[in-house]
N, C-alpha and C positions, 0 to 999 in steps of 0.2 A: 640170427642176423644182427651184424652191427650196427646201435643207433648211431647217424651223425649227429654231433652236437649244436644243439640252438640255446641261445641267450636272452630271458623273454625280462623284460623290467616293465611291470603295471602299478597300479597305484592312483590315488586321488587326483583332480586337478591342481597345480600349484604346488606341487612337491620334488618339482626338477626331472623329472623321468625323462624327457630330450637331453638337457645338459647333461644327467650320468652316463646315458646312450652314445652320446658323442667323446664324454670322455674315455669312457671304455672303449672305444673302435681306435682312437688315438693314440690309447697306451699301446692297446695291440699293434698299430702298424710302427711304432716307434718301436717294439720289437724284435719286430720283423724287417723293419726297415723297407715295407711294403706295404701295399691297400691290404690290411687283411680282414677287413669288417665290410660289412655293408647294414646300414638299417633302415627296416621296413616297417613299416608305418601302421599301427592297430589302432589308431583313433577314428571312429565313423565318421567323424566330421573334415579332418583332415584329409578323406581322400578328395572332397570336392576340389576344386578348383575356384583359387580368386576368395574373397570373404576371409584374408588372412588375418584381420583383427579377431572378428568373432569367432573362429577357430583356433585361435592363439595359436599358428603352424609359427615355429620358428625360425626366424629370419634363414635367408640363405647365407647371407654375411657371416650368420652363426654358425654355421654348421662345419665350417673346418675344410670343407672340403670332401667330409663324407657322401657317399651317394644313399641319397634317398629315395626310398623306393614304395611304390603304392599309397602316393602323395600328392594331391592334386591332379590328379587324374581323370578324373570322376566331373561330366557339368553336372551345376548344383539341382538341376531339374532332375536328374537319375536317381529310379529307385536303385541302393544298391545296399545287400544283405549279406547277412552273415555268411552264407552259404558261399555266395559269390566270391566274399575276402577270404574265405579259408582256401578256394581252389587258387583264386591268384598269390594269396602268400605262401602255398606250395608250390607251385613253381615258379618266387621268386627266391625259395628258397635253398632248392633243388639246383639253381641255378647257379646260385651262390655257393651252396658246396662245392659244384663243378670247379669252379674257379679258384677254388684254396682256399674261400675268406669263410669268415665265421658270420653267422646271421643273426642278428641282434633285432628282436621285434620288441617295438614298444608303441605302448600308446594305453588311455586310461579307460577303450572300450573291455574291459576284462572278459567279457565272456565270450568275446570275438577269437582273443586268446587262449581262451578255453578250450571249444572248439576245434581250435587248432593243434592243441598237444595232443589231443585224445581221440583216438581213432574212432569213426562210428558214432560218435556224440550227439552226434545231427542228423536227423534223416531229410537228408537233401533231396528237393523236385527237383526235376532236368530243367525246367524254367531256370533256376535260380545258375543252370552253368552255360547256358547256352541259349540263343536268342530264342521266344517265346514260339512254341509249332500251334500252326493251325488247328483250331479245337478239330477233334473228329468226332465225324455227323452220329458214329456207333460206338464207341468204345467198346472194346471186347473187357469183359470182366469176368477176372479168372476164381474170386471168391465168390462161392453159392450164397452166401450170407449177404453179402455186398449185392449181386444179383437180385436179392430178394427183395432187399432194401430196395432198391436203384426201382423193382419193379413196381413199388406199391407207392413209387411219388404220385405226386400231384404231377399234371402237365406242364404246368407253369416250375415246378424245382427242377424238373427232370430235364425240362429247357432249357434251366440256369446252369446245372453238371453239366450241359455236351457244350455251354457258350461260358464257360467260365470268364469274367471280365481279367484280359491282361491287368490292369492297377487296378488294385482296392477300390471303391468307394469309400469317402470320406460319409462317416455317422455325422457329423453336424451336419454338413450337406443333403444326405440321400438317406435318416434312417433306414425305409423303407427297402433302400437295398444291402444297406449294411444285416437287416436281421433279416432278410432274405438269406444271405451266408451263412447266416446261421442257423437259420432255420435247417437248410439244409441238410450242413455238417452234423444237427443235433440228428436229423433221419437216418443219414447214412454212416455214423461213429461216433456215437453220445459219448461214448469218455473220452473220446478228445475232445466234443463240442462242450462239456464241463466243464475242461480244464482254461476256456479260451471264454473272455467277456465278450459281447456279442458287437459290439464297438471295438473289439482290435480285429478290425479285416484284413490288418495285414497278415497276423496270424491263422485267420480264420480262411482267410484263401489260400496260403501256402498249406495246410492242412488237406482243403480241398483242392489242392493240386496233385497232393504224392496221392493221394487216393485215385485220383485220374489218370495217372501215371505210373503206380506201381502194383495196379490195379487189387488193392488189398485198403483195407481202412488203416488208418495211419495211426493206430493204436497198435494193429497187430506187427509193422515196421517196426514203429519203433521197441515194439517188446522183444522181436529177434534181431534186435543191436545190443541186449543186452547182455549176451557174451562175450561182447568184444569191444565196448563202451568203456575199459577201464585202461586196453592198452594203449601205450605212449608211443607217438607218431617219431619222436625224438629223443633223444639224453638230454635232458633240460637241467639250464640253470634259469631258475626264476630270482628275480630283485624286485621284491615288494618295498617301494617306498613308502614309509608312513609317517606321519605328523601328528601330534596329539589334537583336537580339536581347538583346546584355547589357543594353540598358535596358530594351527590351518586358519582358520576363520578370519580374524582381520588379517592373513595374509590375500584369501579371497577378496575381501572389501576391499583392499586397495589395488586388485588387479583389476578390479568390474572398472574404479577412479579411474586408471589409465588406460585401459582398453575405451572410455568414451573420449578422454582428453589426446589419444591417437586417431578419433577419427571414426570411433563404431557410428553413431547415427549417422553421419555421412555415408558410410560404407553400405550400412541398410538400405538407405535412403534412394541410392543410387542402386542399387540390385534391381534388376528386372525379373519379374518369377514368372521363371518357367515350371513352376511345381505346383500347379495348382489342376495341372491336366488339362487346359479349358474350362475347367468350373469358373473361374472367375472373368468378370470382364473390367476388363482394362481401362474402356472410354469413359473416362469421367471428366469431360470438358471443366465444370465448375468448382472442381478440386484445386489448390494446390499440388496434392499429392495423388496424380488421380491413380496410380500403381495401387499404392498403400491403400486410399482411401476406399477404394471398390473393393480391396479383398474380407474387408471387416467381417467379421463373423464369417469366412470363407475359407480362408489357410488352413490346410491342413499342418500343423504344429507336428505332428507325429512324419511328415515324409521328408527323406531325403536332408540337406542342409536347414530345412526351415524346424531340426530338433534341436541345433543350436542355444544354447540359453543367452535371450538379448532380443530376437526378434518376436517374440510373445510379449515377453516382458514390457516392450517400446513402441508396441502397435497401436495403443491408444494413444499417444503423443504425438505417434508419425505422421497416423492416418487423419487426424483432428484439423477440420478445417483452421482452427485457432488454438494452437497446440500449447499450450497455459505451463507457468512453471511448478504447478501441482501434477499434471502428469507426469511430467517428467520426472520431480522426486518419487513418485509413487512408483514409475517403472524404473529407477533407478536401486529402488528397495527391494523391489519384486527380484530383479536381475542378479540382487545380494543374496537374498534368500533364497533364490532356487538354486544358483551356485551353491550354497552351505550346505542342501539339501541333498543337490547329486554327489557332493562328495562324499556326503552319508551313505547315500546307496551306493556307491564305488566299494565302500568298505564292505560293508553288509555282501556284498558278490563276491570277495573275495573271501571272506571267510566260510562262510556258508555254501558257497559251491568250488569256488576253482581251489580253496586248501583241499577240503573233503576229493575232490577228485583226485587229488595230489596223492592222497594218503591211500587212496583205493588202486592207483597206478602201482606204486612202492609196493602196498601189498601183494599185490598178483605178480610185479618183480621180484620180490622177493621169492617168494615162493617157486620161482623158475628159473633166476639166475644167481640171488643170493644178494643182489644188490638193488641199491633203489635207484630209479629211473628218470625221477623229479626230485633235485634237490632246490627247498625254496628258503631265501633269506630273507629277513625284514630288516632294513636298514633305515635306523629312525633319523628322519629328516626334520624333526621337531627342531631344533637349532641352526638358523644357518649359518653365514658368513665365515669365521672362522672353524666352527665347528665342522662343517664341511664334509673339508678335508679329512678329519679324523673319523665322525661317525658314518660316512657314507664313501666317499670317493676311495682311501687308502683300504679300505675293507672289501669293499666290490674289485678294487686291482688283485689283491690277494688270492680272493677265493674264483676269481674268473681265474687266475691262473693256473692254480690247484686243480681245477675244474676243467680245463682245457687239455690239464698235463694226465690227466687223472690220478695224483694225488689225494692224499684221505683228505676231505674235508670237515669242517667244525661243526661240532653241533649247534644245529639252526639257532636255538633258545638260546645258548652260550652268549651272543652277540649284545644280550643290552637286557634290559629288566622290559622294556617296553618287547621287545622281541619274545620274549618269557609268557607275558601276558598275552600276548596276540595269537600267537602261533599256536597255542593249546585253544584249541574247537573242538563241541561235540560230533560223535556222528551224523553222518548227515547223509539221506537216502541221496546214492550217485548215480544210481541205475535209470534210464532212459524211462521205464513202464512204473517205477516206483516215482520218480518226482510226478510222472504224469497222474500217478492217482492220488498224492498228496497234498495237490493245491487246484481242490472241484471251485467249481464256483455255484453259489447260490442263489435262486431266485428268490426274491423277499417278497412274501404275498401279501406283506401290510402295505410297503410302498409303492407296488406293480400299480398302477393306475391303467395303464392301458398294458396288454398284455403283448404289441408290435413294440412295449417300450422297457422290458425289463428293468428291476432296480435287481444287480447281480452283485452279492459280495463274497469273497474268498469266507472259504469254512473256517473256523478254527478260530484263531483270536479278531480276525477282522469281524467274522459274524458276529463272535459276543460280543463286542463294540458296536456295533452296527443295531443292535438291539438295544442297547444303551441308551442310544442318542436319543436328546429329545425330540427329533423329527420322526422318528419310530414309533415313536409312543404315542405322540401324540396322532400320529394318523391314526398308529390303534385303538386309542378312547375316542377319536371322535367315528371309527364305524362300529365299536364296539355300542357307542350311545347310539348311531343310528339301526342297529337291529335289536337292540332291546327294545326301542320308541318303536317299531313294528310290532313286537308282541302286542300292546296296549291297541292295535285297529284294529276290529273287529272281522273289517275286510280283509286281512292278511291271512294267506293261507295258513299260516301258524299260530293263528293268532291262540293264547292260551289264557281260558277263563282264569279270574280271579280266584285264589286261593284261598282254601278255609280260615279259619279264624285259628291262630299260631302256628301256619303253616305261611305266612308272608316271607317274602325276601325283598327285599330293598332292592331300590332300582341302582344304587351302587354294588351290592352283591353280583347281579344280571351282568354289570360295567365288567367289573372285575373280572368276575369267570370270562366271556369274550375276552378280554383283553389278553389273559393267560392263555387261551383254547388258539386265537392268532400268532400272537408275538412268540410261541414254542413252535409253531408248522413254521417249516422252510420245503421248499420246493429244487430237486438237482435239477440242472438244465437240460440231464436225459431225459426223454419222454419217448 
């Protein structure tokens, strides 16, 4: 089967990926002398609708004239996920091939794009494609295992599986129902409930939805996508834009300048939320800001447009009955820094997953047609103005054409020394059942204090850091002193006489050894 051709350009925030999107659609219809692009839109935040500062959606004035698609769409109260963008950006793109034109996705959600190249990547609930069905009062479940599970709940979990909540609970609002889901999911599929913190319900309910839905634990799904998680949905051309960080960075800090001197606090200010579900109440007669002010410690940060970077950042200014010019510098810095930050994690996604997938697609093309399937360029966007033109715009005209015409194209690395260095990554587990068992997460029995409240950290270098800290520690020497100071009561059930004459240990000795016997247990979150 023939792949059609798709054009995907990702990359950090601040690196032009709209402007080269648009220039490439225009080279091409000035070719053709016709529409022959269309682009559709991969930024999570850009599907909402309205909040165009703090989305940075590019002007329409901008846009040339190109049609944009799966752009504003979305009210900003809408949960809307990955699952949901991969079904509409295939058939808007399906659609688009219909019509002659080329489909050009961009945007700097990466793994949305992901997703989308690769067949089977995601094990999708029916929720996520089609309005939410009526929980049922019995689910039929066709796993013994799962059966057996499901049999031995408690009444109160077994009532949570048949009444799954449509939205997540928000963890700062509703602990108690947020590790309720998890408790759950850990009953009914501990190595998925490992792989998920017990505070991401968004994950921890989609989880517990393909379970209820695909009537199988959503480990063993996703382990039989693993034959077919490497094929490509497409012939892709990928354009990774990239910037070194000493220029990215004050390029950030002076977009956060101009995104408030156009009008973000106002823009905030003026949003009405609808995303808070009803958790929050609105009537706050003695407010200024009685919106802002009532949702304090209430937003969920994680739903829908409120993941934006700017309204976290600015909510102590906004919501402040006397809103001080110390806040505002301070959410003004915050809003810098987590900007700097996700552009880190933008990178870190692309290397580490969407190349590695890249490289596992080509090889299983390889191996069956002789060619690769995803070819991806990095085009360093480190210099702009004049530079441009030469290292980014006149290079993507080229190899789009090459690529359209199907002409030999250049080796990726070939294009820049920064190109050289990026695009060489280690292996990287890309199999659906292999990522899942490679990032557990840990229960830390030194900081657990209440046990409805897990302290959960990823294994591996997070835990050893995690152990580190001096908040670790120190909660470990002070219960390590408190169950050594039990030995010394007589009343304690353990209590252990005094020790012969040069057979002493110091009650530092005692410290120590606890301190070592705690701080080495960790606890997985299957049970």
């Amino acid at each position: 089967m023939t792949l059609r051709p798709l054009i995907a350009i990702c990359g950090t925030t601040g690196v032009g990926k709209s402007k080269l999107a648009i220039e490439i659609a225009s080279f091409l219809s000035r070719a053709t002398s016709a529409p022959a692009s269309r682009i559709i839109n991969a930024d999570a935040m850009q599907v909402y609708a309205g909040m165009d500062i703090i989305t940075n959606k590019i002007p329409v004035t901008e846009r040339q004239g190109i049609e944009h698609l799966l752009m504003g769409f979305k009210q900003p109260g809408e949960q809307y996920v990955v699952g949901e963008w991969v079904h509409d950006a295939v058939h808007a793109i399906d659609e688009t091939h219909r019509k002659n034109c080329v489909p050009i996705v961009v945007g700097g959600t990466s793994y949305w794009i992901q997703h989308l190249l690769f067949l089977n990547s995601l094990p999708a609930s029916k929720s996520e494609l089609n309005p939410p069905p009526q929980p049922p009062q019995s689910p039929p479940i066709s796993s013994s295992a799962l059966e057996n599970s499901l049999q031995l709940l408690p009444d109160d979990l077994r009532y949570l599986f048949l009444n799954l909540p449509v939205v997540p609970p928000i963890a700062s609002i509703d602990p108690d129902a947020a590790f309720a889901l998890h408790n759950l999911l850990s009953r009914l599929d501990p190595t998925t409930a490992a792989r998920w913190h017990w505070r991401d319900t968004r994950k921890v309910l989609r989880s517990l939805n393909i379970i209820s839905e695909h009537k199988r634990t959503a480990t063993d799904v996703v382990t039989s996508m693993n034959s077919s998680s490497s094929a490509s949905r497409y012939r892709t051309l990928v354009f990774w834009l990239y910037a070194d960080s000493d220029a990215l960075n004050p390029r950030l800090d002076l977009r956060v300048d101009e995104m408030v001197e156009q009008g973000l606090l106002q823009e905030i200010r003026s949003f009405n939320n609808p995303a808070s579900s009803g958790s929050v109440e609105v009537d706050a007669p003695d407010s200024p800001n009685p919106e802002l002010s009532s949702q304090k410690n209430k937003t969920d940060y994680t739903l829908g447009i409120y993941q934006s970077i700017g309204f976290k950042e600015f909510h102590a200014y906004l919501s402040s009955p006397d809103p001080s010019p110390t806040l505002f510098t301070q959410g003004l810095v915050d809003m810098k820094h987590n900007t700097r930050k996700y552009a880190q994690r933008q990178i870190k996604w692309i290397r580490n997953k969407l190349l590695p997938a890249a490289q596992a697609a080509n090889s299983k093309s390889r191996g069956e047609c002789g060619s690769d399937v995803v070819s991806t360029y990095l085009l360093d966007a480190t210099v702009l103005d004049d530079q441009w033109d030469i290292n980014v715009r006149d290079k993507a005209f080229q190899i789009t054409r090459d690529f359209l015409d199907q002409n030999p194209l250049p080796d990726p690395q070939s294009l820049s020394e920064t190109a050289h260095r990026m695009l060489i990554v280690p292996d990287k587990p890309t199999q659906p059942a292999e990522t899942l068992a490679a990032r557990r997460k840990l229960v830390c029995p030194v900081c657990t204090l209440e046990p409805s409240r897990p302290v959960m950290i990823e294994e591996g270098r997070d835990w050893e850091a995690h152990q580190r800290t001096k908040t670790h520690r120190g909660i470990a020497r002070r219960r390590a002193k408190a169950e050594v100071s039990k030995m010394d009561d007589p009343d304690w059930p353990g209590f252990r006489p005094p020790k012969s004459h040069g057979q002493e240990n110091s009650m530092q000795d005692h410290i120590d050894s606890h301190i070592s016997a705690i701080s080495e247990s960790n606890i997985f979150t299957d049970q």
